[in-house]
N, C-alpha and C positions, 0 to 999 in steps of 0.2 A: 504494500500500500504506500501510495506516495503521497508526501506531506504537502499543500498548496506555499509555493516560495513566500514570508513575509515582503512586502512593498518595506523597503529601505525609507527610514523617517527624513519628510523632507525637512533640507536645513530653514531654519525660520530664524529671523531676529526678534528676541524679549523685548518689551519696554516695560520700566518700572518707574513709577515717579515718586518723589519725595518733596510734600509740597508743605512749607509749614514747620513748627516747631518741631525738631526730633526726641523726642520723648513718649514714655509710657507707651499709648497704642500705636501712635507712630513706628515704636521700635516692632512692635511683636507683627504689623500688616506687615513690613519691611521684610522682617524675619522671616514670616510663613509664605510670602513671594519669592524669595531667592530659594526655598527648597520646592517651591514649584516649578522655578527655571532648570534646579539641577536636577530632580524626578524625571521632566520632560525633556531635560537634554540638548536644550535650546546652545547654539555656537558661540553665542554673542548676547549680550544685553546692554540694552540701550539704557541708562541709569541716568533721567530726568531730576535735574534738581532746583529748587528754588523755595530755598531753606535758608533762614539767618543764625541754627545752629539749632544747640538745646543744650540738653545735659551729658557730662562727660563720659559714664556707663553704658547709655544708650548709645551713642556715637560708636564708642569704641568696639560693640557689641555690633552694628554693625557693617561695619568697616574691617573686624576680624571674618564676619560671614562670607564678606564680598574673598577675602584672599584664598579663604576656601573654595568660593566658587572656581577661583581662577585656576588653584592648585589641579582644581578634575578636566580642567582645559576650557572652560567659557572664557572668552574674553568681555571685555565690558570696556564700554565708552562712556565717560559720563557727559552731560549735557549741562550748563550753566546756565539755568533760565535769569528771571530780573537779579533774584539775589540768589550766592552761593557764599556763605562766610562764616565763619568758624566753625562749628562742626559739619558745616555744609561741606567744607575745605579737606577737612579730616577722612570723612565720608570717601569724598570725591578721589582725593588722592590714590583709593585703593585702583586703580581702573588702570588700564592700560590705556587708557589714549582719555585726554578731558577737551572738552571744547566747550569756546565759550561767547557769548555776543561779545562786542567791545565796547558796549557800556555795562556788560551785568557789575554789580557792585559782587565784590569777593576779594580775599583775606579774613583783616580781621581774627590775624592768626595768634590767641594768647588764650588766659583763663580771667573770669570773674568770680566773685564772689561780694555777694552785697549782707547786708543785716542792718534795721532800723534803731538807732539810739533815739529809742521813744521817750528818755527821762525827766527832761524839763516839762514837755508835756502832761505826762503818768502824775507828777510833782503839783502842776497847775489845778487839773482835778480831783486832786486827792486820793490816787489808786498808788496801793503799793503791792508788790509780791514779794511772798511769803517762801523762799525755795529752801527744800532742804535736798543734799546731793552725796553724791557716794566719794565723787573729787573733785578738787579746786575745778579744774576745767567742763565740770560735766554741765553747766552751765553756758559754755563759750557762745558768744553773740544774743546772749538776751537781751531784749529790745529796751529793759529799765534800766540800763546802765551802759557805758561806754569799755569798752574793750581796755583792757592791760595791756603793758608793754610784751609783758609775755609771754598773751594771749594771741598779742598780733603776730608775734614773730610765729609762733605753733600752724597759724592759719594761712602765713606768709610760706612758710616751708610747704607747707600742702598745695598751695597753689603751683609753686615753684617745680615742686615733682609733676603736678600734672604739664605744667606746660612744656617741663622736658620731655613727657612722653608724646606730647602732640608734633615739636618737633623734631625728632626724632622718628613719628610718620611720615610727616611732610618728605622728612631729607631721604629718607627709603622709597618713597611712591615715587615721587619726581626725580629721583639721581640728583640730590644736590645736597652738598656738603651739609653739616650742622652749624657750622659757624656760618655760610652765604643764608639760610635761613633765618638764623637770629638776626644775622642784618637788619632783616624785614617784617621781622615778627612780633613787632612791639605793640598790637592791635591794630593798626591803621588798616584802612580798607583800600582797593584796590580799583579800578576798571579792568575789564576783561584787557583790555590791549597794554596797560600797564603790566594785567599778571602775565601775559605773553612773553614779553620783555622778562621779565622774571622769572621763569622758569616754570610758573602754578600752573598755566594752560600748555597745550599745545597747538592749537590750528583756534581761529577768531571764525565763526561763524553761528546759523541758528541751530536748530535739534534738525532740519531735516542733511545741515553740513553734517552733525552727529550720527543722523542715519546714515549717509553716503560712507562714511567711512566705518561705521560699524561690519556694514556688508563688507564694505573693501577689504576687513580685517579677515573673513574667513570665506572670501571671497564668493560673495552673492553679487548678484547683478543690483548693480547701485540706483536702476531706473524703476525697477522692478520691486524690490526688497520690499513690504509692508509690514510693521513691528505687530510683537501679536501682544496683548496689552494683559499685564499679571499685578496683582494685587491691588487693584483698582479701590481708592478711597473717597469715603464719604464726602461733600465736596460743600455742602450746608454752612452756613454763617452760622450758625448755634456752632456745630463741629471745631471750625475754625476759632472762635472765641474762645470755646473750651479750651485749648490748646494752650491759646495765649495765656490765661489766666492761669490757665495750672505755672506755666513758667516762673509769672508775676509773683502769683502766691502760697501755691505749692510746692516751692520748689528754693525759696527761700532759706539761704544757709548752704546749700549746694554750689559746689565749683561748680560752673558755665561756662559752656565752648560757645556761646551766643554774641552775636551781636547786637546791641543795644544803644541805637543812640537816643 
């Protein structure tokens, strides 16, 4: 008995987009898309972005996903839509080839960290808190008092490690030194034709330039190629608010790969 030959899977290009704060569900749609790219086997994924960052876990969580992709052989492109900046950057970096408009706003390459010295305030209305704690610091940035010298250096070092590890991505994804990196890494944002010049991009165009050479990368017909679209997010103004606001106020006391002006 003879078995009917399977049809050879045609090659297809992914797109996946990341629009918005990267955190919480951001991460885990993100996450459960790239194992549907590598289940289905796709050559190439187009990685749409137009993100001003988020939090440093989620970032790195998936930016470690995408090198796994690449490790089973998908390559990926990414796409720099209006904005791509801090952990948009981090993200992006993972990709074999970035492209980008020459006005998307992107860098922004460092760490935050904010907390409210509410105590003049607390003081004016007559609220006081009452903490009690296991150790001096289990307290650090509560909002009724101003930070220690201590305290800042403790929070200062924590920044300082994260942002070696951010670049120390950057100089790995793009082939550039650690030192040409911190050059440029002091926060400031960028234009796409500036990050050109700088090594952050490779080629200045829109997502369908990014399609063209996604195909080119595993050589599909670049007139031809149509992305087949995975992880598709909710797209709603309530959605999007939430997002932000978990940022604003959920998230508070958290190092930030985010841009924020």
């Amino acid at each position: 008995m003879s078995w009917p030959l399977r049809r050879p899977r045609r090659k297809r290009i992914a797109r996946l987009c990341l629009e918005g704060p990267i955190a919480g569900a951001a991460r885990s749609r993100v996450l459960k898309a790239l194992r549907q790219v590598e289940d289905q086997r796709f050559p190439v994924l187009l990685l749409r972005i137009d993100s001003p960052g988020g939090t440093v876990g989620d970032s790195q969580e998936i930016h470690q996903a995408l090198l796994r992709l690449k490790a089973k052989g998908c390559k990926i492109v990414a796409s720099y839509g209006n904005i791509s900046a801090s952990g948009g950057v981090y993200v992006g970096c993972a990709a074999d080839r970035v492209v980008a408009n020459p006005g998307t706003i992107t860098g922004s390459i460092g760490v935050i960290l904010r907390g409210n010295n509410l105590e003049k305030l607390l003081d004016r209305i007559g609220i006081r808190f009452e903490t009690v704690k296991s150790g001096v610091f289990k307290d650090i940035l509560s909002p009724d008092r101003a930070l220690s010298a201590e305290e800042r250096g403790i929070l200062q070092a924590l920044i300082d490690s994260s942002y070696g590890q951010f670049v120390r991505a950057v100089a790995e994804g793009r082939g550039l030194s650690e030192e040409t990196v911190r050059s440029f890494a002091d926060g400031r944002v960028f234009s796409g034709a500036q990050a050109l010049e700088l090594g952050l991009v490779d080629l200045l165009g829109d997502e369908d330039t990014a399609r063209r050479e996604a195909a080119r990368l595993v050589g599909l017909d670049e007139e031809r190629s149509k992305p087949v679209n995975v992880g598709q997010q909710k797209r709603g103004l309530w959605q999007r608010l939430r997002q932000q606001l978990q940022l604003e106020f959920g998230m508070g006391g958290q190092p930030l790969w985010l841009f924020h002006p």
